[in-house]
C-alpha positions as a Markdown table, in Angstrom:
| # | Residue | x | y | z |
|---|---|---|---|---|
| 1 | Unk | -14.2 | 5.4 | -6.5 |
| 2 | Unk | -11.5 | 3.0 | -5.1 |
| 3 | Unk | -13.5 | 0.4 | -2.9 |
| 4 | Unk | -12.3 | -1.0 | 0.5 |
| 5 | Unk | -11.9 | -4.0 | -1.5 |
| 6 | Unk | -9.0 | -2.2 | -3.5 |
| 7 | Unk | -7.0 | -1.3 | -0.9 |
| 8 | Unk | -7.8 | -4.6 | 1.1 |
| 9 | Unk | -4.4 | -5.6 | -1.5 |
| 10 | Unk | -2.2 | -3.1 | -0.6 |
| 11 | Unk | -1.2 | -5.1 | 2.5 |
| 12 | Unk | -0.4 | -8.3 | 0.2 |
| 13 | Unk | 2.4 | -5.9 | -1.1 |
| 14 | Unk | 4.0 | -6.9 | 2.7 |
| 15 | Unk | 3.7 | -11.0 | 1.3 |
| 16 | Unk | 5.3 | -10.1 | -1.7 |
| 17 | Unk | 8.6 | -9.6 | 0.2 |
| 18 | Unk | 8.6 | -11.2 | 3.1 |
| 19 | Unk | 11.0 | -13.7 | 3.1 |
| 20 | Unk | 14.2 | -14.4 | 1.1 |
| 21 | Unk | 13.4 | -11.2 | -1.1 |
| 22 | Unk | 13.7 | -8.5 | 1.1 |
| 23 | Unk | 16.8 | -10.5 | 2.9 |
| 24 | Unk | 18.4 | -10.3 | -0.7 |
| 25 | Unk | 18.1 | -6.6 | -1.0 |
| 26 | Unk | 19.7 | -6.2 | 2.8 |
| 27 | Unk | 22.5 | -7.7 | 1.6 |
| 28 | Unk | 23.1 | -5.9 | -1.9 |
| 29 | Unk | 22.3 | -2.9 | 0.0 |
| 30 | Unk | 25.8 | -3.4 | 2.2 |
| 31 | Unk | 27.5 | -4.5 | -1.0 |
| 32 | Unk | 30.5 | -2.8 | -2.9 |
| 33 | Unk | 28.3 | -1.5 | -6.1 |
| 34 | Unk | 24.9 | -0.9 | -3.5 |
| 35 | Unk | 23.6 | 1.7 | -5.7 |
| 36 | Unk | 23.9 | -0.4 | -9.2 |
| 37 | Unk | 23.0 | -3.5 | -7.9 |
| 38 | Unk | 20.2 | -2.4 | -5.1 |
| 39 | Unk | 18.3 | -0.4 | -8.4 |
| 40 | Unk | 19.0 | -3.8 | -10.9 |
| 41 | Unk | 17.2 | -5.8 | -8.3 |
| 42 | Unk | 14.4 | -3.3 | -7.9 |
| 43 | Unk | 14.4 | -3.0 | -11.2 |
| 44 | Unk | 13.9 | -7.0 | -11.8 |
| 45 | Unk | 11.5 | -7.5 | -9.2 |
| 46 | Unk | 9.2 | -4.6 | -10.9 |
| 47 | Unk | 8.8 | -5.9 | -13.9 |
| 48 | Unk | 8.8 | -9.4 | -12.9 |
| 49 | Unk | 5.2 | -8.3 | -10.2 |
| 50 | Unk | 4.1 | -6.0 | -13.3 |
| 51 | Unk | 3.9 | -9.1 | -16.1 |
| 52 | Unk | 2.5 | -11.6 | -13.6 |
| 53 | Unk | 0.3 | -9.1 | -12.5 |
| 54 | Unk | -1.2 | -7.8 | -16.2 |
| 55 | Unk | -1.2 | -11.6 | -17.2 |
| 56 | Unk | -3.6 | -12.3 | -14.5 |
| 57 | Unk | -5.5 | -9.3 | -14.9 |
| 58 | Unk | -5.9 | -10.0 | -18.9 |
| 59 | Unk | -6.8 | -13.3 | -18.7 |
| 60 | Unk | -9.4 | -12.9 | -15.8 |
| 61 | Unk | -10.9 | -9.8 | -18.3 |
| 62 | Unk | -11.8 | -12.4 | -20.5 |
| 63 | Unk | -14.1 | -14.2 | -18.8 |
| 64 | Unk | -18.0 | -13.3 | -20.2 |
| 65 | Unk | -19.0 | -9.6 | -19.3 |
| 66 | Unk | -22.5 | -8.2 | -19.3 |
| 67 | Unk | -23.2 | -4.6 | -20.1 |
| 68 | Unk | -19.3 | -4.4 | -18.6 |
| 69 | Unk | -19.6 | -6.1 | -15.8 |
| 70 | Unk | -18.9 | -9.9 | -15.1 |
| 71 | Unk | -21.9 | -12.1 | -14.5 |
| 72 | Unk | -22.5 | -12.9 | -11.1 |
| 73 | Unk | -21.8 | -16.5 | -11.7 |
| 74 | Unk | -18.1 | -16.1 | -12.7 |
| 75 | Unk | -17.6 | -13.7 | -10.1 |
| 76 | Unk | -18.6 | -15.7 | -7.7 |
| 77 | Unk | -16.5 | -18.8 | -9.0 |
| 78 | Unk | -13.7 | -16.3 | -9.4 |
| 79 | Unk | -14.0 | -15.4 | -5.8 |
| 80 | Unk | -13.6 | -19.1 | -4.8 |
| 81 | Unk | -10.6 | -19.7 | -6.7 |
| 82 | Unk | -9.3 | -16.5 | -4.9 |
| 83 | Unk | -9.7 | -17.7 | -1.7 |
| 84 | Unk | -8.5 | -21.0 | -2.1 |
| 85 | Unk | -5.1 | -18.9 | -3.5 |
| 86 | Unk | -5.1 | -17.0 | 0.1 |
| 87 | Unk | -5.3 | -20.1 | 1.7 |
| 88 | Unk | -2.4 | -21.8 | -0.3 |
| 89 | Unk | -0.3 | -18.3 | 0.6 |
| 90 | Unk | -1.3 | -18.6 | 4.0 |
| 91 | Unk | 0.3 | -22.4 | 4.0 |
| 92 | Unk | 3.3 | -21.2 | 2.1 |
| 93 | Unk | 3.6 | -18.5 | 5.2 |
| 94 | Unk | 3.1 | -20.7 | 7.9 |
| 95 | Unk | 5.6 | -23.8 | 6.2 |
| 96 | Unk | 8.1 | -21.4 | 5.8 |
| 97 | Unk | 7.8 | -19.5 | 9.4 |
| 98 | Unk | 10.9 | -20.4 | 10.9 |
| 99 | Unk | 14.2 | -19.6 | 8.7 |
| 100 | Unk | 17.4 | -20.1 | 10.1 |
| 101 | Unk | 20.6 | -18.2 | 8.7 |
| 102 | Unk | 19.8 | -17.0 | 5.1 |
| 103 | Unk | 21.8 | -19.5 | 2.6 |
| 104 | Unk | 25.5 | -19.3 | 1.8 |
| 105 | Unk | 24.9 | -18.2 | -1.6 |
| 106 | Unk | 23.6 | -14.8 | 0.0 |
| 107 | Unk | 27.0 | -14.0 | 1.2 |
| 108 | Unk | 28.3 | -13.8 | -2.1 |
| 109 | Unk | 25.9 | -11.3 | -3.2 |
| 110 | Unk | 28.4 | -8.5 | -1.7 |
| 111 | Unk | 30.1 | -8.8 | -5.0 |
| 112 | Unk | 27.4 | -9.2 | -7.5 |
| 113 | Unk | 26.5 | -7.7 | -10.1 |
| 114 | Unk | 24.0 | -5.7 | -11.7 |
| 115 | Unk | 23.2 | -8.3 | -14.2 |
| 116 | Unk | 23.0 | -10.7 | -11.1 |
| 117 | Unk | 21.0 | -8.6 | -9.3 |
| 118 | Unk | 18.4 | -7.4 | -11.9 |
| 119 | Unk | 17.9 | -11.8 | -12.8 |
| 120 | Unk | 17.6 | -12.0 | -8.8 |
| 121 | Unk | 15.0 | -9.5 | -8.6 |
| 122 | Unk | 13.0 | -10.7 | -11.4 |
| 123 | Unk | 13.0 | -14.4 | -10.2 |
| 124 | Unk | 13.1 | -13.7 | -6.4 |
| 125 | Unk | 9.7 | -11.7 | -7.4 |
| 126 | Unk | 8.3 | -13.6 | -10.5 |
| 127 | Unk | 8.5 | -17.0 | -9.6 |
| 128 | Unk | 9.2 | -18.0 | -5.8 |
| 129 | Unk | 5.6 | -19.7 | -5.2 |
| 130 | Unk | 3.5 | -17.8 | -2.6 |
| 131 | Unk | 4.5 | -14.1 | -5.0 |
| 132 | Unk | 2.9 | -15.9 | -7.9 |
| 133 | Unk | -0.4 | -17.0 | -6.3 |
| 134 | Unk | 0.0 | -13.6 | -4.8 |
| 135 | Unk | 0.3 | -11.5 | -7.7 |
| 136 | Unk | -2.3 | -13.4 | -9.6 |
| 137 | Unk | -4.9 | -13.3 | -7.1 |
| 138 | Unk | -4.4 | -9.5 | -7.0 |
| 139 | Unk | -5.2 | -9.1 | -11.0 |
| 140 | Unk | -8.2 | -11.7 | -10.3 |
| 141 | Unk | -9.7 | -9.6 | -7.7 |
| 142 | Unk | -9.4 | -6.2 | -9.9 |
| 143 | Unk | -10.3 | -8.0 | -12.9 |
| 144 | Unk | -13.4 | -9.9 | -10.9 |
| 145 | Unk | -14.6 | -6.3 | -9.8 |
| 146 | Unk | -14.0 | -4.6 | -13.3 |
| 147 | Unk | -11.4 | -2.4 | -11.7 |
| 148 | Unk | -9.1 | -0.5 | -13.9 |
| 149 | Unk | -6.0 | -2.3 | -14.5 |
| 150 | Unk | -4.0 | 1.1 | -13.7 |
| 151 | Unk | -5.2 | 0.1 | -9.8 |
| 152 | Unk | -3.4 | -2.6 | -10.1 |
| 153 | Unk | 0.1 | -0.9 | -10.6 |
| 154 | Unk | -0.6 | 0.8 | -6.6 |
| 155 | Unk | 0.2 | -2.5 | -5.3 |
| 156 | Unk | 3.2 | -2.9 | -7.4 |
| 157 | Unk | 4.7 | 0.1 | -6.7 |
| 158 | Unk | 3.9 | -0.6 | -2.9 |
| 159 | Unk | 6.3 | -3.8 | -3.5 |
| 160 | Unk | 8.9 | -2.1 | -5.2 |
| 161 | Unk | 9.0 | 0.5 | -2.4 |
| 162 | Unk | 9.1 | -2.5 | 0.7 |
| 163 | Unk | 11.8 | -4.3 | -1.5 |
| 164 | Unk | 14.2 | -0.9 | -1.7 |
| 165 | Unk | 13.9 | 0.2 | 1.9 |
| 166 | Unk | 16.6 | -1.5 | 2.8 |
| 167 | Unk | 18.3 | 0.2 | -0.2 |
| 168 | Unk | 16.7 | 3.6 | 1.3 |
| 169 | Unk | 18.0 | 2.7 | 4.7 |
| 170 | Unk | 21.6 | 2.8 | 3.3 |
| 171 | Unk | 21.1 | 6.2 | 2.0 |
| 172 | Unk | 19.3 | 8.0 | 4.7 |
| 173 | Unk | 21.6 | 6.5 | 7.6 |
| 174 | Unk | 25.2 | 5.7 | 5.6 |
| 175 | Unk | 27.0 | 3.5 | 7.8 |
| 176 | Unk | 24.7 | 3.4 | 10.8 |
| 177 | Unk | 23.1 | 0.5 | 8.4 |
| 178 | Unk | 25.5 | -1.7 | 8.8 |
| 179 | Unk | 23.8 | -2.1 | 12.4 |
| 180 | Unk | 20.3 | -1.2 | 11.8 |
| 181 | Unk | 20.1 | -3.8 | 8.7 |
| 182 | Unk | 21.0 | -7.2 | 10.7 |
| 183 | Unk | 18.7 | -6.0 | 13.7 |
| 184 | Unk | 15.9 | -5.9 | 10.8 |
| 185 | Unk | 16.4 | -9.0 | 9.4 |
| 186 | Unk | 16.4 | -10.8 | 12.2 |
| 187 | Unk | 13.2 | -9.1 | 13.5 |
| 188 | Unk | 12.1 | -10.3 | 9.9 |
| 189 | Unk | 13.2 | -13.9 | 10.4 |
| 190 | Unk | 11.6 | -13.9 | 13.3 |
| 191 | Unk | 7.9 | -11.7 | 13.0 |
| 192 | Unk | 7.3 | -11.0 | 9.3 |
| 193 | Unk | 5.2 | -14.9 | 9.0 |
| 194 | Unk | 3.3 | -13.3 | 11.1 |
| 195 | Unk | 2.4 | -9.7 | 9.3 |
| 196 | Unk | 1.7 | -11.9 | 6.0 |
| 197 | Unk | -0.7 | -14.0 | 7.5 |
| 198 | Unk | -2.8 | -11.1 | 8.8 |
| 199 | Unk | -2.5 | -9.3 | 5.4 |
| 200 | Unk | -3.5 | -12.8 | 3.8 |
| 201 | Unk | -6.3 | -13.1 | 6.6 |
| 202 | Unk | -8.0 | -9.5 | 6.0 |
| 203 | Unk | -8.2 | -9.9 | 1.8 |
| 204 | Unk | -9.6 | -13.7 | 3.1 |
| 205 | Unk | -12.2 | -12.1 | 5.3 |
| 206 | Unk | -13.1 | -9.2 | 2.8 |
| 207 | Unk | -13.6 | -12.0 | -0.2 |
| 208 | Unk | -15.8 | -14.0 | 1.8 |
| 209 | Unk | -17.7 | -11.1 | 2.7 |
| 210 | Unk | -17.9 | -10.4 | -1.1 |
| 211 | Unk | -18.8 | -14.2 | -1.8 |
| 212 | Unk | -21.9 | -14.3 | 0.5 |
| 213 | Unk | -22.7 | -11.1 | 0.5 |
């Protein structure tokens, strides 16, 4: 049975892309090669979540178990260490709330390629800092609660499908995105600090609850 504390991550999916990722894939997504180089970077930023992900999960699965459960001892350090993770991700939000134009080297990406895009994806996704704390406190929290690691692969395929809308967008309206995209990102720019810290305040509130419960 999938516990309120499960899906309390889902909403982290939203951190995951919030910010120079999703701007990335709204500009390969008007690019010359959309299709090739949208998929490479989807592609790259899936298996970049998935192996930071299963790391965490692993190495949190090794901490002491009794009769398959952790002892209530590590959980309960575990559960600190997650929520001083959410507060670092909430810092990372808030420092990074205002973003001007996106970089100059973003302009370029009309003509990458799906080499580029695939190594974009997987770095954008693997290592920009607040994904990593991200993604690692998601295989803690499974791990900490003995969840299957197979959970764990909802909120990556949650990610995957926030970092291809803009992708999706292309193909649903054709060349209506070419208006629809820039009136998204700037709403982005703008709002999205703002959905991340209310996804990174609900999984603080829920772990709490867990901690002193």
């Amino acid at each position: 049975m999938v516990g309120l504390g499960f899906l309390a991550v889902l909403p982290l999916a939203f951190v995951m892309v919030a910010g120079p990722q999703v701007i990335t894939a709204m500009f390969l997504a008007m690019s010359e090669e959309w299709k090739k180089t949208s998929a490479a970077f989807v592609g790259g930023g899936a298996l970049s979540v998935t192996s930071v992900y299963s790391v965490s999960y692993f190495a949190f699965r090794f901490v002491p178990q009794d009769a398959g459960h952790m002892s209530p001892t590590a959980g309960h350090w575990i559960d600190r260490g997650i929520l001083f993770a959410l507060l670092v991700v909430a810092v990372l939000v808030f420092r990074n709330r205002r973003r001007t134009e996106p970089p100059a080297w973003m302009g370029r990406l009309e003509s990458a390629s799906a080499k580029l895009s695939f190594r974009l994806g997987f770095l954008l996704l693997g290592f920009f800092p607040s994904d990593v704390v991200t993604s690692v406190t998601v295989g803690a929290h499974l791990a900490r609660r003995s969840e299957p690691w197979a959970l764990g692969l909802v909120f990556v395929a949650m990610t995957v499908v926030l970092l291809g809308l803009p992708a999706l967008t292309v193909l649903g309206s054709g060349n209506r995105a070419a208006v629809v995209l820039p009136s998204v990102r700037s709403w982005m720019n703008e709002h999205s600090w703002i959905v991340s810290e209310c996804a990174v305040a609900l999984f603080i509130v829920l772990t709490a609850k867990d901690l002193v419960g």
